[in-house]
Backbone as CSV, one residue per row, in Angstrom:
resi,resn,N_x,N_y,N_z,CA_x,CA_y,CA_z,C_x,C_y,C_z
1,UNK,-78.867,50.541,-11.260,-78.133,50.753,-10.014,-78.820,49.941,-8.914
2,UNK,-77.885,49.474,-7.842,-78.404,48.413,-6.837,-78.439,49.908,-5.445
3,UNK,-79.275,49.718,-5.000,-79.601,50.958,-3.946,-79.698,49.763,-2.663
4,UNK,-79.189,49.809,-1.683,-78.708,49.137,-0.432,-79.284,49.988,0.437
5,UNK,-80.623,49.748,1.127,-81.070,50.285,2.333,-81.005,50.276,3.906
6,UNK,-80.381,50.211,4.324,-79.819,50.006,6.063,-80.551,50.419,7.039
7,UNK,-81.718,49.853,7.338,-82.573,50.345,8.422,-82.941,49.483,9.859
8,UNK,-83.277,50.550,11.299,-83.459,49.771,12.207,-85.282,49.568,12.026
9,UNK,-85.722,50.721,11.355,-87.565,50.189,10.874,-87.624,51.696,11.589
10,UNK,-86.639,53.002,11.590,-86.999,54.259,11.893,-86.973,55.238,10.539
11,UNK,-86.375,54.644,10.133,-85.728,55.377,8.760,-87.536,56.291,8.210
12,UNK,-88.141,57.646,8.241,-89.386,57.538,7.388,-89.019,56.949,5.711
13,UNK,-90.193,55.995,5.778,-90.486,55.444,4.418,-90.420,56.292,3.029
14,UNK,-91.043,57.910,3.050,-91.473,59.038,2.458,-90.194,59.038,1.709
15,UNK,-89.270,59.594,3.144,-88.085,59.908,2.815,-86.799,59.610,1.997
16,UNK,-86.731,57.302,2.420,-86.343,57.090,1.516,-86.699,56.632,0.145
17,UNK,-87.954,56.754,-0.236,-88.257,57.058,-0.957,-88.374,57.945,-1.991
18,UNK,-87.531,58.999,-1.611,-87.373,60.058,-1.765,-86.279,60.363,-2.714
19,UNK,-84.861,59.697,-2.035,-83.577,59.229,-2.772,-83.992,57.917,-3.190
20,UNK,-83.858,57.113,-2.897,-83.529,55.573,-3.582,-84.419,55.599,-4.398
21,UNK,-85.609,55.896,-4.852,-86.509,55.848,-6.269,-85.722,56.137,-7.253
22,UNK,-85.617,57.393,-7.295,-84.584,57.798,-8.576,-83.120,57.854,-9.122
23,UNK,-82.841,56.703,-7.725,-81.482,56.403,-8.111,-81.390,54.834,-8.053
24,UNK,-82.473,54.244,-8.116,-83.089,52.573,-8.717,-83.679,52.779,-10.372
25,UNK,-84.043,53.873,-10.610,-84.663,54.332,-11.824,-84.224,53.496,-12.902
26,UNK,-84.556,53.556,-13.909,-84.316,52.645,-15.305,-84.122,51.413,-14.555
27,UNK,-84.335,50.569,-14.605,-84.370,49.032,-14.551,-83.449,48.530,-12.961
28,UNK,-83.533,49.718,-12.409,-82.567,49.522,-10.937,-83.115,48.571,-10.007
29,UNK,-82.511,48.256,-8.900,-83.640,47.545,-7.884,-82.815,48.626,-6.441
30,UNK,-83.741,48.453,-5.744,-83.380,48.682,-3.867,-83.759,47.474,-3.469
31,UNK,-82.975,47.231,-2.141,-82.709,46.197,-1.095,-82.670,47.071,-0.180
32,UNK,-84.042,46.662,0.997,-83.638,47.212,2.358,-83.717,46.349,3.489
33,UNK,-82.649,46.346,3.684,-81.751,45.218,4.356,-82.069,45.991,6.582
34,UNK,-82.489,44.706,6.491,-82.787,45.027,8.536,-81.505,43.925,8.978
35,UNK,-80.493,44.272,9.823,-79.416,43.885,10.789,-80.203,43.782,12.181
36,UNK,-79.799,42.353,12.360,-80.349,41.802,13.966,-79.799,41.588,14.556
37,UNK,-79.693,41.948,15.882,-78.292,41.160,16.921,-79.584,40.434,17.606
38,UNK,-79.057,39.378,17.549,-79.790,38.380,18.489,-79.256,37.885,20.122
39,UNK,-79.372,38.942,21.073,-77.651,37.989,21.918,-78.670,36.459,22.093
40,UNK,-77.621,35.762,22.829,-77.608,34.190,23.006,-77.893,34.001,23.910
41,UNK,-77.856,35.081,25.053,-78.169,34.940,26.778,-79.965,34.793,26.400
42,UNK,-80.590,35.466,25.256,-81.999,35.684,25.266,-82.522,34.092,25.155
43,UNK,-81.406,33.402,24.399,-81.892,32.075,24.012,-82.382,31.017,25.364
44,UNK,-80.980,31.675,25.877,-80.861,31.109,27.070,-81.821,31.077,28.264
45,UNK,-82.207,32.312,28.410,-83.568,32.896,29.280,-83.931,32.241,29.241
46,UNK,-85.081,32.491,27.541,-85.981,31.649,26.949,-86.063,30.291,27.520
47,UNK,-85.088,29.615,27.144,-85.236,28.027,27.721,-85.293,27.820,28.853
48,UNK,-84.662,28.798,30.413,-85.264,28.685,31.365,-86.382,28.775,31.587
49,UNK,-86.739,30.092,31.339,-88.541,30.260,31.419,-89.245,28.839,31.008
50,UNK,-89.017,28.688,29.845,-89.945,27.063,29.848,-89.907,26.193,30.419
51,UNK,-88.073,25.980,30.831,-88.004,24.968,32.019,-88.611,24.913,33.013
52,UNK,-89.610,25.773,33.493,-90.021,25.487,34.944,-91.313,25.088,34.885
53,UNK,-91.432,24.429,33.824,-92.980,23.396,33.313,-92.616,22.294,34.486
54,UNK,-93.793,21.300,34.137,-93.567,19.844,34.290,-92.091,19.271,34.139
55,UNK,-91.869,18.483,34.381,-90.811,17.238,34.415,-91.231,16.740,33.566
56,UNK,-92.291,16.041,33.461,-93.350,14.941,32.627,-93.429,15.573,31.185
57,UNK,-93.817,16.508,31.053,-93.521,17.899,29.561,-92.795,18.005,29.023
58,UNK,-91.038,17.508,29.609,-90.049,17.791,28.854,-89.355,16.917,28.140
59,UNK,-88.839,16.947,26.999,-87.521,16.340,26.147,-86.048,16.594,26.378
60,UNK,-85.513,15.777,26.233,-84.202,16.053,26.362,-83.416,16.619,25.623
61,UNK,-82.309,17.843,25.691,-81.990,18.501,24.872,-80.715,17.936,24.451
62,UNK,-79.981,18.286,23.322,-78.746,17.694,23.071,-77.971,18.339,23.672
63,UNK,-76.757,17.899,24.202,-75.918,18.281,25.391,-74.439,17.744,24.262
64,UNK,-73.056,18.883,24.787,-71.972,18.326,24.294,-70.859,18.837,25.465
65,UNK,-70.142,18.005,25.454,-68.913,17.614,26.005,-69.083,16.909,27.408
66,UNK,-67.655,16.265,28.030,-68.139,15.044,28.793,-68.812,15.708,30.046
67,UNK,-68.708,16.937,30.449,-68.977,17.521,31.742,-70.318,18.266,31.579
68,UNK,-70.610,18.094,30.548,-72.106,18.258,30.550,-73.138,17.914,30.754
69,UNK,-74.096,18.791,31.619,-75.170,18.107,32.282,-76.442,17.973,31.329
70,UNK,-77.264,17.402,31.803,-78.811,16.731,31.204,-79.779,17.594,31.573
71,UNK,-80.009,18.345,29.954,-80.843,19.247,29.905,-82.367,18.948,29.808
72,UNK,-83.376,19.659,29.905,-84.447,19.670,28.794,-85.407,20.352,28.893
73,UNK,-86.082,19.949,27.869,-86.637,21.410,27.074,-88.748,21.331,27.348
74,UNK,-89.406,21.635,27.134,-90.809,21.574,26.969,-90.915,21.044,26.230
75,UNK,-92.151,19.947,25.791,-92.873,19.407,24.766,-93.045,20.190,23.559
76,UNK,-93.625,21.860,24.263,-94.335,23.026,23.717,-93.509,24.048,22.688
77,UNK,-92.049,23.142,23.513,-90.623,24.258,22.931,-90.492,23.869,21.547
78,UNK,-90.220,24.779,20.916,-90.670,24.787,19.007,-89.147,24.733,18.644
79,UNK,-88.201,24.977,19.458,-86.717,25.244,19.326,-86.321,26.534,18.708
80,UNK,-85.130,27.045,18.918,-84.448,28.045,19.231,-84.434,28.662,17.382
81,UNK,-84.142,27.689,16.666,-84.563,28.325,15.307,-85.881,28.709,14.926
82,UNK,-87.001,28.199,15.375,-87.981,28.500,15.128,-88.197,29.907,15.348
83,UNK,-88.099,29.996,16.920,-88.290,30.968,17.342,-87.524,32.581,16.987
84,UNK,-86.020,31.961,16.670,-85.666,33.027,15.716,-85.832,33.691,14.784
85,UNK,-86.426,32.636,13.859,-86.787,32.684,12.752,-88.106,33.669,12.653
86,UNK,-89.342,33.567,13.180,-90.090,34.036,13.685,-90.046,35.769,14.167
87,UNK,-88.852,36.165,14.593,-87.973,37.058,15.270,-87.854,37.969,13.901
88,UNK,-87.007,37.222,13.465,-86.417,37.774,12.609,-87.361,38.207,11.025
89,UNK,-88.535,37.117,11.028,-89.536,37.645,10.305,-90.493,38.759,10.465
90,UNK,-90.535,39.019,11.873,-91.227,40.398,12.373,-90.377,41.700,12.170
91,UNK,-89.214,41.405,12.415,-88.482,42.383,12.353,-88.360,42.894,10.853
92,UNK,-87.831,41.860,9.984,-88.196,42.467,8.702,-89.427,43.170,7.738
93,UNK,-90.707,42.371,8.512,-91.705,42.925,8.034,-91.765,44.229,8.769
94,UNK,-91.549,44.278,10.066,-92.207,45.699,10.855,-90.684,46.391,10.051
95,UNK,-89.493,46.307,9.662,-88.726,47.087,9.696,-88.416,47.736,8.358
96,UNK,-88.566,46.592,7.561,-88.644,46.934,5.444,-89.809,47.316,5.103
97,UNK,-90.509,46.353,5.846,-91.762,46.266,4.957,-92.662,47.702,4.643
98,UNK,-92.351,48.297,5.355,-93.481,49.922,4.845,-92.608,50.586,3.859
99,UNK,-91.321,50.784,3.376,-90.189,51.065,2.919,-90.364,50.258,1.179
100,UNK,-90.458,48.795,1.526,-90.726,47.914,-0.102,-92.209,48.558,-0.482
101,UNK,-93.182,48.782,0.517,-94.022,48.410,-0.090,-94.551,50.214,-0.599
102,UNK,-93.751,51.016,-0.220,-93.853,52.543,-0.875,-93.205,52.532,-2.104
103,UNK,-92.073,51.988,-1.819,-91.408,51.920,-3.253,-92.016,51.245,-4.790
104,UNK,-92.705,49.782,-4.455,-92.978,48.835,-4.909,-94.344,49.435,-5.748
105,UNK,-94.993,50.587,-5.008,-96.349,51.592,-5.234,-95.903,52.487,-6.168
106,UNK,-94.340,52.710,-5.810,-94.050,53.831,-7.273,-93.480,53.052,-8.124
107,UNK,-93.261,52.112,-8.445,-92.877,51.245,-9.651,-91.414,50.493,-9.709
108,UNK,-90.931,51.056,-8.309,-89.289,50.643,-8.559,-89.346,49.103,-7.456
109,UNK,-88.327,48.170,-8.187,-88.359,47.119,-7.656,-87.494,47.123,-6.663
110,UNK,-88.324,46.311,-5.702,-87.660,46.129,-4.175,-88.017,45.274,-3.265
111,UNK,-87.077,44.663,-2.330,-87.303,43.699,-1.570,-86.658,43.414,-0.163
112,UNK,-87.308,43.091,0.363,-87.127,43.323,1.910,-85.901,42.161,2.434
113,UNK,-84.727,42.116,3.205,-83.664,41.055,3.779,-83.628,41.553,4.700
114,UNK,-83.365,40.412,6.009,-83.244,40.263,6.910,-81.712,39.345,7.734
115,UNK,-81.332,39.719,8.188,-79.590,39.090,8.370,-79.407,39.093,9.758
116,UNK,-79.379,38.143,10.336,-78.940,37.830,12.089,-76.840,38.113,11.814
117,UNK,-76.636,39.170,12.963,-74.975,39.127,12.598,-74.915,39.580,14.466
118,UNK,-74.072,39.268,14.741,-73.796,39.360,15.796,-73.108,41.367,16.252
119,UNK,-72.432,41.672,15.026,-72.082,43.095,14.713,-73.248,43.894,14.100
120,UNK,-73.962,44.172,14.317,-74.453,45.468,13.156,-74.383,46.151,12.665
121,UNK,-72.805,46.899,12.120,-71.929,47.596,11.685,-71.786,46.222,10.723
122,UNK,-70.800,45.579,10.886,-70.548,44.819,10.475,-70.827,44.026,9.280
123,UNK,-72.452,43.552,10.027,-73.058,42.826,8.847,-73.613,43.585,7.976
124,UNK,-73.994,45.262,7.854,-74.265,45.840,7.537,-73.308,45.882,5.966
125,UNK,-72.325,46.329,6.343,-70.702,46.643,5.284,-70.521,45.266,4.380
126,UNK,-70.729,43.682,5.645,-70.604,42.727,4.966,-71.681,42.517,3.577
127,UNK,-72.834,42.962,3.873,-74.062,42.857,3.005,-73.955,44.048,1.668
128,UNK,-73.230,45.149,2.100,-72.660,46.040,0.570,-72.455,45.214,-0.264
129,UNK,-70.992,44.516,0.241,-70.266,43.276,-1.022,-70.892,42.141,-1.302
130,UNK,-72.171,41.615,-0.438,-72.318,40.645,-0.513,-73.386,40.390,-1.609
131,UNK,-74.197,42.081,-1.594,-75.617,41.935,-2.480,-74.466,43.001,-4.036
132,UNK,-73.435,42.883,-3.925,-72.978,44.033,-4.897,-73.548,45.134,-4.723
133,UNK,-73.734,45.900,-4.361,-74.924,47.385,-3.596,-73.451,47.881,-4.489
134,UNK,-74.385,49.493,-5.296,-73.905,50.470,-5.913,-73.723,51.572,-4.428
135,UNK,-74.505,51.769,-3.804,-74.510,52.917,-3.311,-75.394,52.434,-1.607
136,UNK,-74.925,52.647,-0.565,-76.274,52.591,0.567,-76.794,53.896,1.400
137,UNK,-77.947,53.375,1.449,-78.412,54.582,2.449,-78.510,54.168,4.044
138,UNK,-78.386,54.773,4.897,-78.712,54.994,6.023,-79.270,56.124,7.139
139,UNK,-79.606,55.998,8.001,-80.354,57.390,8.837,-79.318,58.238,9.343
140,UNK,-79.462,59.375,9.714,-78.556,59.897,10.909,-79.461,60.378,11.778
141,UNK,-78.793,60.544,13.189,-79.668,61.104,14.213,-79.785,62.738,14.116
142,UNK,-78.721,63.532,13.670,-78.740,65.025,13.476,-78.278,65.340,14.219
143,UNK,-77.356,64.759,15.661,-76.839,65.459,16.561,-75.368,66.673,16.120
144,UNK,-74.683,66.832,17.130,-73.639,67.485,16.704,-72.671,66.882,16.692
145,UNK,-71.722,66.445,17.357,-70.846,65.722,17.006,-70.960,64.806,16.058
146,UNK,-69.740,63.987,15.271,-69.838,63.163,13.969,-70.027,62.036,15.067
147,UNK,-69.520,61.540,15.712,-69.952,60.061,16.818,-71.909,59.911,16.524
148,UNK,-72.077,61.533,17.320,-73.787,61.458,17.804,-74.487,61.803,16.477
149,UNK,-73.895,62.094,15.335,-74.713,62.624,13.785,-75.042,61.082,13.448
150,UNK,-74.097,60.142,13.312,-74.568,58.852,13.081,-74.692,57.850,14.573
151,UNK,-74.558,57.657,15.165,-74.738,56.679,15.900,-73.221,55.905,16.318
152,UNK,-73.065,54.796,17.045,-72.064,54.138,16.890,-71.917,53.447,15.402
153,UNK,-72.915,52.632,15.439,-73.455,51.712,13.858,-73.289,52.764,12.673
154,UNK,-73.842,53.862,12.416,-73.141,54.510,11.232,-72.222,55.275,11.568
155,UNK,-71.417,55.126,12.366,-70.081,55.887,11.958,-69.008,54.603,11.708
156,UNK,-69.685,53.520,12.407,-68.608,52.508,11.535,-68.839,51.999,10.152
157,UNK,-70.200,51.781,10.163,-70.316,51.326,8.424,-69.878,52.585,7.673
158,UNK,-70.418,53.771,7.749,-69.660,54.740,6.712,-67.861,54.769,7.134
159,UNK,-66.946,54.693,7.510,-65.690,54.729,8.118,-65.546,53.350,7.197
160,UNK,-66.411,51.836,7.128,-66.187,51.041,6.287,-66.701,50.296,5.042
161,UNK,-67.606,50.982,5.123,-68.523,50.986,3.884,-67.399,50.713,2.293
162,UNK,-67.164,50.079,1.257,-66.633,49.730,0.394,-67.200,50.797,-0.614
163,UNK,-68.428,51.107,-0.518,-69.368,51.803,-1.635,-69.589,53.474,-0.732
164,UNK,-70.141,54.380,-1.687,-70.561,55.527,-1.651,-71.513,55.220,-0.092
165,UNK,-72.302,56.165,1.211,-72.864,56.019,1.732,-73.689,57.522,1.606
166,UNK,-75.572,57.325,1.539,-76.278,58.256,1.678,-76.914,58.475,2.841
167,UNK,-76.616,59.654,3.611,-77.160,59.489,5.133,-78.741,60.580,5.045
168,UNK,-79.473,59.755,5.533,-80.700,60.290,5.431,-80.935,60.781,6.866
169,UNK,-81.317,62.145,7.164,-81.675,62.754,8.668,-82.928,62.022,8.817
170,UNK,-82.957,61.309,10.149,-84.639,61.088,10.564,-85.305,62.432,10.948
171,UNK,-86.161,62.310,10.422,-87.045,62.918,10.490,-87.786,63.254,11.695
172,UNK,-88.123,62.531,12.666,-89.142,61.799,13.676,-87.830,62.478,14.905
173,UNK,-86.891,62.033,14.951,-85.349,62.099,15.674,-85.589,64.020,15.800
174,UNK,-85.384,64.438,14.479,-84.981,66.064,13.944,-86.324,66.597,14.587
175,UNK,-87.321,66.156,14.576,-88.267,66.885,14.872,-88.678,66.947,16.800
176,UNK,-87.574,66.288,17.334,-87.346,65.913,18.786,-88.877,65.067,18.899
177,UNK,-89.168,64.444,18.415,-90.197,62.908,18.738,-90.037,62.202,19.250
């Protein structure tokens, strides 16, 4: 069985560990998959903030269409993928990584993904079909209403989820932390 993990890096590790071990069992794997919204205004910041270097420091950035003005960037500026990239590697380590590496301690195979989507609902549901996932898990907050029990983000992936969904109570949340 393919076990599909959906976490923002709150989910306790213990916990899912708890379900997804023994339902990866016999030759299964888990995937715990971290969803990033990256907005674009951050990109944008970003490149101001550096802009206010030197003149002499900067490169010119690629610019498109005719009414576009002449940008540029820092010497120092590593570019916008880098820096994502980077982003998005912290996030997976701070967000899977205690999660693979509990699992990985009890014997069941697992591995940490990371996915920039502009939706997080979204890319979430998209990544069910995309990794074939038997089954996913996700957190709930424990409130009362079904809106506030999952969040905005899980009440749409379960509402579109293709596969079975396992909602795990946080723990940390339940215990008012």
């Amino acid at each position: 069985m393919h076990v599909l993990v959906a976490t923002d890096g709150v989910l306790d590790p213990e916990e899912v560990a708890t379900f997804a071990a023994p339902l990866a069992a016999d030759g299964g794997t888990v995937t715990v998959l971290v969803v990033v919204e990256i907005p674009r205004t951050l990109i944008e910041d970003m490149r101001e903030a550096m802009g206010q270097q030197s003149p002499d420091d900067t490169l010119p950035l690629r610019t498109e269409g005719a009414a576009a003005q002449q940008a540029t960037t820092p010497r120092s500026w590593l570019g916008d993928d880098v820096y994502i990239q980077r982003y998005l590697n912290d996030r997976l380590r701070r967000g899977a990584g205690p999660i693979v590496d509990l699992l990985t301690d009890r014997g069941v195979k697992a591995e940490g993904v990371v996915v920039e989507h502009e939706k997080p609902a979204d890319g979430i549901v998209e990544q069910v079909s995309a990794l074939d996932a038997d089954v996913l898990i996700i957190g709930s907050y424990g409130q009362d209403a079904i809106h506030g029990v999952l969040g905005s983000i899980g009440t749409k992936v379960v509402r579109q989820s293709p596969k079975p969904v396992l909602l795990i109570r946080r723990s940390a949340l339940k215990a008012g932390k």
